[in-house]
C-alpha positions as CSV (number, residue, x, y, z in Angstrom):
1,X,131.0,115.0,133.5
2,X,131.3,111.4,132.1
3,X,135.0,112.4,131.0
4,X,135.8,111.7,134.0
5,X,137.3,108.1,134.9
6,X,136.2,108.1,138.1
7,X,132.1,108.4,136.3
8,X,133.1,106.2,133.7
9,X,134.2,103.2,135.8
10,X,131.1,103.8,137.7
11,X,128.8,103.7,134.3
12,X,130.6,100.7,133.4
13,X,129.7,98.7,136.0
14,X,126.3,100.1,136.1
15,X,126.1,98.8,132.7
16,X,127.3,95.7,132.8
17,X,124.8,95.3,136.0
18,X,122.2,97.0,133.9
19,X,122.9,94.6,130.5
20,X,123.1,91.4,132.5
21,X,119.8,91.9,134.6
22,X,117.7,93.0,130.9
23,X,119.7,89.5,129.5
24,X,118.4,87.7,132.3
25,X,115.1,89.4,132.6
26,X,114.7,88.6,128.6
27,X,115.4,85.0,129.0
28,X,113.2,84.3,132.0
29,X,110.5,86.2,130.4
30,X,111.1,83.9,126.8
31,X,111.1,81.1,129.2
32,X,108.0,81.4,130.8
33,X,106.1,82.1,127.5
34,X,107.9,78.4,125.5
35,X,106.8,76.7,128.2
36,X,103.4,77.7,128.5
37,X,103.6,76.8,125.1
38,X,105.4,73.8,125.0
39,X,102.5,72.8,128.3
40,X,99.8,74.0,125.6
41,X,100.9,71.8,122.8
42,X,101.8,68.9,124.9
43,X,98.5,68.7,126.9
44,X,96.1,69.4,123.9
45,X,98.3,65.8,122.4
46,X,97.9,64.0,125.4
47,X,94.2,64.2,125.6
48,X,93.4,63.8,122.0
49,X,95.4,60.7,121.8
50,X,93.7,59.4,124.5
51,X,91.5,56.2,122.7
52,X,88.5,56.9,125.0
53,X,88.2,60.1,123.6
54,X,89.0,59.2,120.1
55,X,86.3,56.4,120.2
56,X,83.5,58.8,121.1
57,X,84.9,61.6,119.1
58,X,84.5,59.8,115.8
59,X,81.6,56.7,116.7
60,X,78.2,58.5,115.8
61,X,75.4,57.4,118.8
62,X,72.8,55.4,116.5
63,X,71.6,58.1,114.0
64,X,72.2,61.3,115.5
65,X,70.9,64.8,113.8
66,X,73.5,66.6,115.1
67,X,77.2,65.6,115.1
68,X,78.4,69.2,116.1
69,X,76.5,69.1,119.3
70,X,77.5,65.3,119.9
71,X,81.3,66.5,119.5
72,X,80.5,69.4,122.0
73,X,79.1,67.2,124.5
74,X,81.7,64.6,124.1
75,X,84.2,67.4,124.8
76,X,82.9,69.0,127.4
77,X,83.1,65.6,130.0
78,X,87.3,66.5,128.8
79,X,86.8,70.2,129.3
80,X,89.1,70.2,132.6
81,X,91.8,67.9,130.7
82,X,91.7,70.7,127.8
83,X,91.8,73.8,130.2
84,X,89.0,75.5,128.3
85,X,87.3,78.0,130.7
86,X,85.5,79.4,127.4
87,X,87.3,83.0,129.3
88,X,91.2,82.5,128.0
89,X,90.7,79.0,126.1
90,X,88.0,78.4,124.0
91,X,86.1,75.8,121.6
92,X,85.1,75.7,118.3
93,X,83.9,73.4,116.2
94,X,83.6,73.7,112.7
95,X,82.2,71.8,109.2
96,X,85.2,70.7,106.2
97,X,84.1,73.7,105.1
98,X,85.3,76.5,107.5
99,X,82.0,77.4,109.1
100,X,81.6,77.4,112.6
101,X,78.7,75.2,114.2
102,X,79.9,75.4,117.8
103,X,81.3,78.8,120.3
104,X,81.4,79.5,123.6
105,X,79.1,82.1,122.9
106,X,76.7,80.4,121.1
107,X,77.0,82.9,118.1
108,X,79.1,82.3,114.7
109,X,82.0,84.5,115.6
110,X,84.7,86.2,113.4
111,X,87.5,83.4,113.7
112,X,91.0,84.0,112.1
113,X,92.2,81.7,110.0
114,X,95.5,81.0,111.2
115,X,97.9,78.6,110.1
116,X,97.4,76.0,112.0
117,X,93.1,76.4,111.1
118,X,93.9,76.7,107.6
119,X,96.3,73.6,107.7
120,X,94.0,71.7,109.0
121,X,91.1,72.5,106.9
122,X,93.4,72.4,103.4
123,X,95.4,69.3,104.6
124,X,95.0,67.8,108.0
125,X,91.3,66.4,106.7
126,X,92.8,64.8,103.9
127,X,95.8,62.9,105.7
128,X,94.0,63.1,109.5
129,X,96.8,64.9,110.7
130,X,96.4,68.0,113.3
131,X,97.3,71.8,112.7
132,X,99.1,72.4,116.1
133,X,102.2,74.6,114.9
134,X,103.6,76.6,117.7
135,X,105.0,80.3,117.2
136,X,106.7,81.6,120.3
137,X,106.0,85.5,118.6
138,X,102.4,85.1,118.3
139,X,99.8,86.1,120.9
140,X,97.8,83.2,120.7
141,X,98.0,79.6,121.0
142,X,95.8,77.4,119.0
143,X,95.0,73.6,118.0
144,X,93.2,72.4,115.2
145,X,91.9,68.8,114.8
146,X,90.5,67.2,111.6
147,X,87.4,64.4,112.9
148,X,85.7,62.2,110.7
149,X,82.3,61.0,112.6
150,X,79.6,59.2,110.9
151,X,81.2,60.7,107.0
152,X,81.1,64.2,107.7
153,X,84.1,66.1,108.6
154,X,84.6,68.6,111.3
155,X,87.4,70.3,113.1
156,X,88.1,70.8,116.4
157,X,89.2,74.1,117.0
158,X,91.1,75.7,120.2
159,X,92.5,78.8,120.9
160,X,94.2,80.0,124.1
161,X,94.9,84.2,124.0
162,X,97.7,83.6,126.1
163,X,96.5,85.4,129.1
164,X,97.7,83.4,131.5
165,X,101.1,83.8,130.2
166,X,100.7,87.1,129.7
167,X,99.9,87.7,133.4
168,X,102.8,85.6,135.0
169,X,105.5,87.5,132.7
170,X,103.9,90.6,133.6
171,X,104.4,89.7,136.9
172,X,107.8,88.3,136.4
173,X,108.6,91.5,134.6
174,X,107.5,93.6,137.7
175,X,109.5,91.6,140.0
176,X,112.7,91.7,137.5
177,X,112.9,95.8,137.5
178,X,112.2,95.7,141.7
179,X,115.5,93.4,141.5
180,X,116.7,95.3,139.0
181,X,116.4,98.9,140.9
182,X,117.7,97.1,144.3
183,X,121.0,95.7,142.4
184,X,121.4,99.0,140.7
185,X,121.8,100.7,144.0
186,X,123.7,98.7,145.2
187,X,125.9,98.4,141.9
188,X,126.4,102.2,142.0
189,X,127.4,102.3,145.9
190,X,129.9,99.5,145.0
191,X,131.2,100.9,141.8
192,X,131.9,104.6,143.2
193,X,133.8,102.7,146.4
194,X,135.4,101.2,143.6
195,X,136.1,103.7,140.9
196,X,137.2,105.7,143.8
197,X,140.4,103.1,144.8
198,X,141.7,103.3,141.1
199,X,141.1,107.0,140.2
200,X,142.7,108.5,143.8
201,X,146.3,107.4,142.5
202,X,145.3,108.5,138.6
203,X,144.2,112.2,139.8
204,X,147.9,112.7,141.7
205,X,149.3,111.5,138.5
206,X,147.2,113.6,136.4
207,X,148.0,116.7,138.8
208,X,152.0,116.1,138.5
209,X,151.2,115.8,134.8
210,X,149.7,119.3,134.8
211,X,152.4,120.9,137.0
212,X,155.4,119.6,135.0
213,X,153.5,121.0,131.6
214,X,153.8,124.0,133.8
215,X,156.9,123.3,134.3
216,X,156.8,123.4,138.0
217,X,159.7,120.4,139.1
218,X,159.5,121.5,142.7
219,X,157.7,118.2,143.7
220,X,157.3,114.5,143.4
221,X,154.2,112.6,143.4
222,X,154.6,110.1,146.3
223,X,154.3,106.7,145.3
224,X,151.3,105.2,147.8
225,X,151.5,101.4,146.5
226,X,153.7,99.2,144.9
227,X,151.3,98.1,141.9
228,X,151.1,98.9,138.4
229,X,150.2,102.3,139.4
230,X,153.1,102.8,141.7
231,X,155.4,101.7,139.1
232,X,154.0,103.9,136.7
233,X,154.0,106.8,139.7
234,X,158.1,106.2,140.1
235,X,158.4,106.3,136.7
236,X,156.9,109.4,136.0
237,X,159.2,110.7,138.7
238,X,162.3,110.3,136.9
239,X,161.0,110.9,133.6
240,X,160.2,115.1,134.9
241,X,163.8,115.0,136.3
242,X,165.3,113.9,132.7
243,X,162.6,116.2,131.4
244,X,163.8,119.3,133.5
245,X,167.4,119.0,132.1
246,X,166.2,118.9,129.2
247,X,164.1,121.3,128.6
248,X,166.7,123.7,130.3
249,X,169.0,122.9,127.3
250,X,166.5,123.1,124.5
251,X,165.4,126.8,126.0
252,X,169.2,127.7,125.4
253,X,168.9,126.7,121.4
254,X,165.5,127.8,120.7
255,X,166.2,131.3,122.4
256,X,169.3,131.5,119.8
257,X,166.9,130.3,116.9
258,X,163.8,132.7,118.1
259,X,166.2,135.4,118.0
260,X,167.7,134.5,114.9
261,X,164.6,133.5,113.2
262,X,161.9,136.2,114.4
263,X,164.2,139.9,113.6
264,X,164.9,138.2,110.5
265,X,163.1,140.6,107.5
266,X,164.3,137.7,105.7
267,X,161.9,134.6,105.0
268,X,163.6,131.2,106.3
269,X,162.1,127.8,105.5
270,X,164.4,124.3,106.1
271,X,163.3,121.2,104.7
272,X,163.6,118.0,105.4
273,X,165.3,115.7,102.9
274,X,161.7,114.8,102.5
275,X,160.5,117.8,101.6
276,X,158.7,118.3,105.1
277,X,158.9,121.6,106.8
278,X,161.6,121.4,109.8
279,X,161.9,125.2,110.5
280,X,160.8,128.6,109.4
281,X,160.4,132.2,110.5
282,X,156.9,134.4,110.5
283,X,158.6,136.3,107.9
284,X,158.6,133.3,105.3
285,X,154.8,132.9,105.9
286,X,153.5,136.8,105.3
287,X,156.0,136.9,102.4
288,X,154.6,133.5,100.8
289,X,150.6,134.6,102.3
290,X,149.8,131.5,103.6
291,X,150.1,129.2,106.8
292,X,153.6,126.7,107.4
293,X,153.3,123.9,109.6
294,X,155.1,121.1,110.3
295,X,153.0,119.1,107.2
296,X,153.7,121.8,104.9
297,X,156.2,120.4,101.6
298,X,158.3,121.9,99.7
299,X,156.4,121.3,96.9
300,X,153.3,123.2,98.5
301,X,155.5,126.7,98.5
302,X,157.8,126.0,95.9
303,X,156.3,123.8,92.8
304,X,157.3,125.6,90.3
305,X,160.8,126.7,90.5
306,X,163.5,123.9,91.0
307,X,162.9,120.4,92.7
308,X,164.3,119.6,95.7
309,X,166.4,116.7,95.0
310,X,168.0,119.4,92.5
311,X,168.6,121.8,95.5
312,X,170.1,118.8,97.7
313,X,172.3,118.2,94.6
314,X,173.4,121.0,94.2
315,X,177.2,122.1,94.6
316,X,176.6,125.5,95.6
317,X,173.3,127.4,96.4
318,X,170.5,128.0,93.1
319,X,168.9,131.3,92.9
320,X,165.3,131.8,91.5
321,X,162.7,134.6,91.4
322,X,159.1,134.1,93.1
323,X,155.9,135.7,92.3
324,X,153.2,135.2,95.1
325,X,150.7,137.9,93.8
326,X,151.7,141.0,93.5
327,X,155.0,140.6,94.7
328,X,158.6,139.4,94.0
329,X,161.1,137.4,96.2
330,X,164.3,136.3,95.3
331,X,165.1,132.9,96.2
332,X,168.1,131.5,97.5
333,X,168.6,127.5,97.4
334,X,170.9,125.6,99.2
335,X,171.3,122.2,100.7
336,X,173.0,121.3,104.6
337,X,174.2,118.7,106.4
338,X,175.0,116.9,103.1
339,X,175.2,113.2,103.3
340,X,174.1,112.7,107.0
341,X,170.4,111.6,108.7
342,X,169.7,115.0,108.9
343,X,170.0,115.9,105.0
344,X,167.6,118.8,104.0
345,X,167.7,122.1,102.1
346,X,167.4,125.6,103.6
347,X,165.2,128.4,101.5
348,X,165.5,131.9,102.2
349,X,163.3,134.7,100.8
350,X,164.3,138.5,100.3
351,X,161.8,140.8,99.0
352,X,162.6,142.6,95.9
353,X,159.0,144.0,95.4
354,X,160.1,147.8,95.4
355,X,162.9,147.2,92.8
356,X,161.1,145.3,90.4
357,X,157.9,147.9,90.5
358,X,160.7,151.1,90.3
359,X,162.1,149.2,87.2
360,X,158.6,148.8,86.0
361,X,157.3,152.1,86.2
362,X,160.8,153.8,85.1
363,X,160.5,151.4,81.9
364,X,157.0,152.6,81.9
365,X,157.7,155.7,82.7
366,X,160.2,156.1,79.8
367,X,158.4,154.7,77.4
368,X,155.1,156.7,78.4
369,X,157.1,160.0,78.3
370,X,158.5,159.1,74.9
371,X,155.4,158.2,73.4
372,X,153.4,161.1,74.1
373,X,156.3,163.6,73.2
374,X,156.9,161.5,69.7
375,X,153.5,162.5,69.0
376,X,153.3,166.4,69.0
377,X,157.2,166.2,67.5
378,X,156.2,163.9,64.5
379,X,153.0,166.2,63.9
380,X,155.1,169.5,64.0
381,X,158.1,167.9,62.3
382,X,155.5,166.8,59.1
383,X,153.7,170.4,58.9
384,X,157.0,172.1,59.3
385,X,158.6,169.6,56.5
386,X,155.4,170.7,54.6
387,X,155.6,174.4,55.1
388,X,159.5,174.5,54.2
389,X,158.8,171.8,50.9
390,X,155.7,174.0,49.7
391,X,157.2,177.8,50.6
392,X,154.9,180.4,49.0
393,X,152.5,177.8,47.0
394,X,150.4,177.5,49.5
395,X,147.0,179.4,50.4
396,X,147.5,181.3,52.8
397,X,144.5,180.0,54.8
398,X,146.6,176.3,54.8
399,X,149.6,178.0,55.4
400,X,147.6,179.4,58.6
401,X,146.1,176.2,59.3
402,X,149.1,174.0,59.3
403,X,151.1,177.1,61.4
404,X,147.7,176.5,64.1
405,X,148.4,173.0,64.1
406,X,152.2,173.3,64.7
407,X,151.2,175.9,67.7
408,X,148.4,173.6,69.3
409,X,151.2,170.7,69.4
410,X,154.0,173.1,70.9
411,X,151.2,173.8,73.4
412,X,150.7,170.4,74.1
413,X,154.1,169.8,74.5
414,X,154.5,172.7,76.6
415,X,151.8,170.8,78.9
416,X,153.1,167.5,78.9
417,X,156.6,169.0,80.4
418,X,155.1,171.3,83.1
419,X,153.1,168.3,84.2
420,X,156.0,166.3,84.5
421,X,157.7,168.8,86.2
422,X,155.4,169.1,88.8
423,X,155.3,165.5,89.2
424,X,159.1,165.8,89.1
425,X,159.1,168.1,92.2
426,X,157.0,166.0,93.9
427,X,158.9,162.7,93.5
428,X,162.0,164.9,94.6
429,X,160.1,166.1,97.9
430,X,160.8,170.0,96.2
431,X,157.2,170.6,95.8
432,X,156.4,172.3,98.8
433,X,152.6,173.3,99.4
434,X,152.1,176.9,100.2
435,X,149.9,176.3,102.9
436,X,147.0,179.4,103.8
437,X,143.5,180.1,104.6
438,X,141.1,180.5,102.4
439,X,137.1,180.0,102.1
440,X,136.2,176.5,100.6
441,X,133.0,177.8,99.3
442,X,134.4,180.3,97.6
443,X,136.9,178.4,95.6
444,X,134.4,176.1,94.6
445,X,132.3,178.8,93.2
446,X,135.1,179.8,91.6
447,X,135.6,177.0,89.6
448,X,131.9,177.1,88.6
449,X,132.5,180.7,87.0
450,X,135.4,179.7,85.5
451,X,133.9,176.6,84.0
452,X,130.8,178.2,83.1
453,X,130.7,179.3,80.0
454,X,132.5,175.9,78.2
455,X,130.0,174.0,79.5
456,X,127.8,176.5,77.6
457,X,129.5,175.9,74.0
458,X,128.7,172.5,74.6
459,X,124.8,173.1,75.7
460,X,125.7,171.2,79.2
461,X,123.7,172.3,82.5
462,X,125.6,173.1,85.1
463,X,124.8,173.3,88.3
464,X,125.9,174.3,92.1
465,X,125.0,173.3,95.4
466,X,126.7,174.7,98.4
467,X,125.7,174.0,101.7
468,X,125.2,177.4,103.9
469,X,128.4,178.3,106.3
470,X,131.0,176.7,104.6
471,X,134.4,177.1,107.0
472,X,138.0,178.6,105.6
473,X,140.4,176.0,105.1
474,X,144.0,175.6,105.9
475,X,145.3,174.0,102.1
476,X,147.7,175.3,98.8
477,X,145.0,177.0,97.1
478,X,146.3,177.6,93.9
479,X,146.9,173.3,93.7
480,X,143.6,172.8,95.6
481,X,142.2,175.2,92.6
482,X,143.8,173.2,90.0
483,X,142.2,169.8,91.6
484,X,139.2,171.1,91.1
485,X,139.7,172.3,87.8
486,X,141.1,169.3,86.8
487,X,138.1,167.2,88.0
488,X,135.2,169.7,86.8
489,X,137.2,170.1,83.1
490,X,137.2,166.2,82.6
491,X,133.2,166.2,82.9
492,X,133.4,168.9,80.6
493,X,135.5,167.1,78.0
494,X,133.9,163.7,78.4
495,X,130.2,164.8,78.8
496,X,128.6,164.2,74.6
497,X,127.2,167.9,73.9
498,X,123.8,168.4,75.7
499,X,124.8,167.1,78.9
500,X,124.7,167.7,82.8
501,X,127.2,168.3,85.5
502,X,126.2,169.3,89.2
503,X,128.8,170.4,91.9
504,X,128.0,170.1,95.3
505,X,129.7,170.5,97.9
506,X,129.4,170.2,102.4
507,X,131.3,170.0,105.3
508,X,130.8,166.6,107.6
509,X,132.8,167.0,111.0
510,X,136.3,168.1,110.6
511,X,136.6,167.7,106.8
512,X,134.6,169.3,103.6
513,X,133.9,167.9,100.2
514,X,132.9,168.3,96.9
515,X,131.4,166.1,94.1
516,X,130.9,166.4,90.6
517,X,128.2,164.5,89.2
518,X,128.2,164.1,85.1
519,X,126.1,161.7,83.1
520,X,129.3,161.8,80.5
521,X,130.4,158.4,78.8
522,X,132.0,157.3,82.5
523,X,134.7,154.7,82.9
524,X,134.8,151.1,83.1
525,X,134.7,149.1,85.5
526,X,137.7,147.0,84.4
527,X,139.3,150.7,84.3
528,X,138.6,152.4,86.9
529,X,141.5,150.7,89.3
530,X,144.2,152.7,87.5
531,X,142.2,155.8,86.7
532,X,144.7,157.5,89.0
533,X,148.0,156.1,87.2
534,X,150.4,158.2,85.0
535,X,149.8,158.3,81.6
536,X,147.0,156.0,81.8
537,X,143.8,156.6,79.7
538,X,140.9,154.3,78.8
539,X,140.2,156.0,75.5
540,X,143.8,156.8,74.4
541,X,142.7,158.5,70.9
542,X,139.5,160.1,72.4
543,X,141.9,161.7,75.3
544,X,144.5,162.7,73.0
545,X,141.9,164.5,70.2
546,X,140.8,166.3,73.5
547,X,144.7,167.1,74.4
548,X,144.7,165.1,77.7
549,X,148.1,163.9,78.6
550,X,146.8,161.2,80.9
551,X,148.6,162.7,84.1
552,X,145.8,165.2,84.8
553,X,144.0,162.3,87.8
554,X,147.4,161.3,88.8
555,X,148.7,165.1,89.6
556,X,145.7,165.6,91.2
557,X,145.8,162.9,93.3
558,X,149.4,163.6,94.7
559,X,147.9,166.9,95.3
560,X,145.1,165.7,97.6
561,X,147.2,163.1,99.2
562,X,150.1,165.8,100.3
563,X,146.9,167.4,101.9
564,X,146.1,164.1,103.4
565,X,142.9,164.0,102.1
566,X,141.1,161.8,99.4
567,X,139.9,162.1,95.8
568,X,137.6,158.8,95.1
569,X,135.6,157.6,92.0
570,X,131.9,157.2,94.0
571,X,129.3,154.2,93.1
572,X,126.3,155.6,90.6
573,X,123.6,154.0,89.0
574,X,122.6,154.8,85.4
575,X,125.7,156.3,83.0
576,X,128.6,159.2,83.7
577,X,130.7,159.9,86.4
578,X,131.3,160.9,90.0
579,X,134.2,162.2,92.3
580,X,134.7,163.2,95.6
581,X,137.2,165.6,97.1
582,X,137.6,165.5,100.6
583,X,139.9,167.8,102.8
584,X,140.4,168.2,106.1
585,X,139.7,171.8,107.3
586,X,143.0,172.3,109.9
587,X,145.1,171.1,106.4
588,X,148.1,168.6,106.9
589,X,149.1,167.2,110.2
590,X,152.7,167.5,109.7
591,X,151.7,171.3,107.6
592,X,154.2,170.2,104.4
């Protein structure tokens, strides 16, 4: 509400009316208490320097017992002079030393020594000089009088509690908020009558405003006076007519850019000569992963490759590679509009991501494929060399051993190529699935039998859980047997001797599943991201003395994925390993 003008001119001047009637109010009030004051001070020194009083004050009468009383009676013939009404205003009177001989009351009371009291008990005695400081911030007034009278010394003491004052400002203060809640009305009737004069020609302003953001030019605001406001009224007129033109001429040029810039796969980025962001395309943000606005530098996107006064140098365009992440962009520099105001350099992106991870993984690949076949060909070239060196002086039982060794490492070969056949086939799209119904229980039991009796050489439990009613599903089974085979042979192998291995597996809606459990040696965490990759291993020697190949997971996993299912390492607490095979029960959408 107080956004408004129209309730902000009208708090203004309730306000000001406010602040000027407290201002007032405060000096009035500080007014009436200096000069009760100033009327306190002066009247206690105009009777004491009155010589009658002075006289009798100090002259003893004849040899008196009792000089406090003398000084009481004296003082109570100037009682109405004083204004002591022993109510607001009292009397003391008190011995050099402090005590009090004399009250209203009759009893010694509890007096404060204040510093006019104290002054004139410490000092005033000594140079006959009176303690009547005032303090406009105290709420009391007070006089004290040193008296010499027949060679003792006394002080004259009077204290006013400021009641009188006290009762006229509260008055005062009553009758300043009345005047006060009277002006404020009025104030506010005045101000809105006001407020309302200035802000009617504002609000039609404020209403054009709004319809030419619209960009509605249809009307004119019509100019009602011929003040500042009515000025600024005509003016705003012809500014939405120049606006209109020329917003129909920027809509030409940024449909051309919007259509250039947004279908662009490319990423576009102009900079100003600068190094301020002019221009760029949604495409340059998603590739670079991060927001580009107008404060956005060329050195926030592009620090480390070449500056930009090397770019607006530049005779022809400079190429680069970028890596944001996981991804690579090639980079093509170049500058434009050389040598005029608007100098600047254009950047566009182009995504070479795919080619540089092909290259990768065929250079990978390659050098995977090579090392794992060098292996088994060294090994058989060496006991072959061996064999043909040694003919007919060696036992027989090496001869038979280095022939076993030569076979297991044909065997191995034999593996590695049929593995990368079948991955072969399904890089080429050739490895059709031979899709049919058959009962999931049942091939996971399967698997269990088959599996059964290794696990028993190496004094492993293995168990099985099947849920009840297991459905037929629609998959390859001879590839969804060797998934599972895979899977269940790996606990084997990577189990220490005296382990355990359960299989369970369920059906939950349209899918089912299976999980092996193992408490085997497991993978770590650091590894388990690219347990899935070609040729990868985490114990390379351990998987090789065991004759994995490292493509087992990865055949697998094309396997399941062709199925459009999912083969997942699960979360376990305490040691080994768990995965899950899920499949849907209808097979494939698309049936491949």
């Amino acid at each position: 509400m107080l956004r408004s003008l129209h309730m902000k001119l009208v708090m203004i001047l309730v306000l000001l009316i406010l602040s000027l009637m407290m201002v007032v109010g405060a000096f009035l009030i500080n007014s009436v208490t200096a000069f009760y004051l100033e009327d306190f001070y002066s009247q206690m020194k105009e009777v004491f320097e009155n010589p009658l009083l002075y006289h009798d004050l100090t002259t003893p009468a004849g040899e008196e017992e009792d000089g406090a009383e003398q000084l009481s009676q004296v003082l109570k013939a100037f009682a109405g002079e004083l204004g002591v009404d022993n109510r607001n205003r009292k009397l003391y009177i008190l011995d050099g030393s402090g005590a009090c001989l004399s009250s209203p009351d009759g009893e010694e009371p509890l007096l404060e020594y204040t510093e006019n009291l104290t002054f004139a008990l410490t000092t005033g005695l000594e140079t006959n000089t009176a303690g009547d400081k005032s303090n406009l911030t105290l709420d009391y007034m007070d006089v004290a009088i040193p008296i010499r009278r027949g060679g003792e010394d006394y002080i004259i003491y009077i204290l006013d509690n400021k009641a009188t004052s006290n009762d006229l400002t509260d008055k005062m203060l009553v009758l300043i908020i009345e005047a006060l809640v009277f002006g404020l009305g009025i104030s506010v009737l005045l101000s809105f009558l006001l407020s309302k004069t200035m802000v009617t020609p504002i609000q039609k302003l404020t209403e054009g405003a709004m319809r030419v953001a619209e960009r509605d030019f249809s009307r004119k605001i019509e100019v009602l006076s011929q003040d500042e406001i009515g000025v600024l009224t005509d003016t705003f007129n012809d500014m939405a007519g120049q606006l209109q033109d020329t917003l129909r001429q920027v809509e030409n040029e940024r449909n051309k850019l919007d259509t250039l810039f947004l279908h662009m796969t490319d990423g576009v980025v102009a900079f100003s000569r600068a190094g301020k962001v002019i221009h760029s395309n949604p495409a340059a943000a998603r590739m670079l992963r991060r927001a580009i606005g107008p404060d956005t530098t060329y050195e926030d996107l592009f620090s480390g490759g070449a500056a930009l006064e090397q770019v607006l140098a530049a005779e022809d365009h400079l190429e680069e590679e970028l890596r944001v992440r996981d991804s690579f962009f090639q980079l093509l520099m170049a500058p434009f509009n050389r040598g005029r105001a608007g100098e600047g350099a254009l950047a566009v992106l182009h995504d070479v991501t795919e080619q540089r991870k092909n290259e990768e993984m065929r250079r990978e690949f390659v050098a995977n494929v090579s090392h794992e076949l060098r292996t088994p060909l060294t090994n058989i070239r060496s006991y072959a060399e061996t064999l043909t060196d040694n003919a007919g002086e060696l036992p027989p039982d090496m001869e038979k051993k280095f022939l076993g060794v030569i076979l297991n490492e044909s065997d191995r070969m034999t593996h590695i190529v049929q593995d990368l056949l079948t991955l072969s086939r399904f890089d080429s799209e050739r490895g059709a699935l031979k899709l049919a119904r058959f009962p999931f229980g049942g091939a996971v039991r399967d698997i269990y039998n088959a599996v059964y009796m290794e696990a028993q050489k190496h004094d492993h439990t293995l168990t099985l859980e099947l849920e009840p009613g297991l459905p037929e599903i629609l998959a390859d089974r001879e590839r969804i047997l060797q998934v599972m085979m895979n899977i269940v042979s790996n606990s084997i192998k990577y189990t220490p001797n005296g382990g355990r291995i359960d299989i369970y597996a369920g059906r939950r809606r349209d899918k089912v599943w299976m999980i092996v459990d193992d408490n085997g040696i497991g993978i770590p965490e650091e590894d388990r991201p690219r347990i899935f990759e070609r040729f990868y291993r985490v114990d390379k020697a351990r998987s090789r003395q065991s004759g994995g190949t490292g493509l087992g997971l990865s055949i697998a996993k094309e396997i399941v994925e062709r199925h459009q299912g999912r083969i997942t390492l699960m979360n376990k607490e305490g040691p080994g390993l768990a995965i899950r095979l899920e499949l849907n029960i209808e097979g494939p959408g698309d049936g491949k």
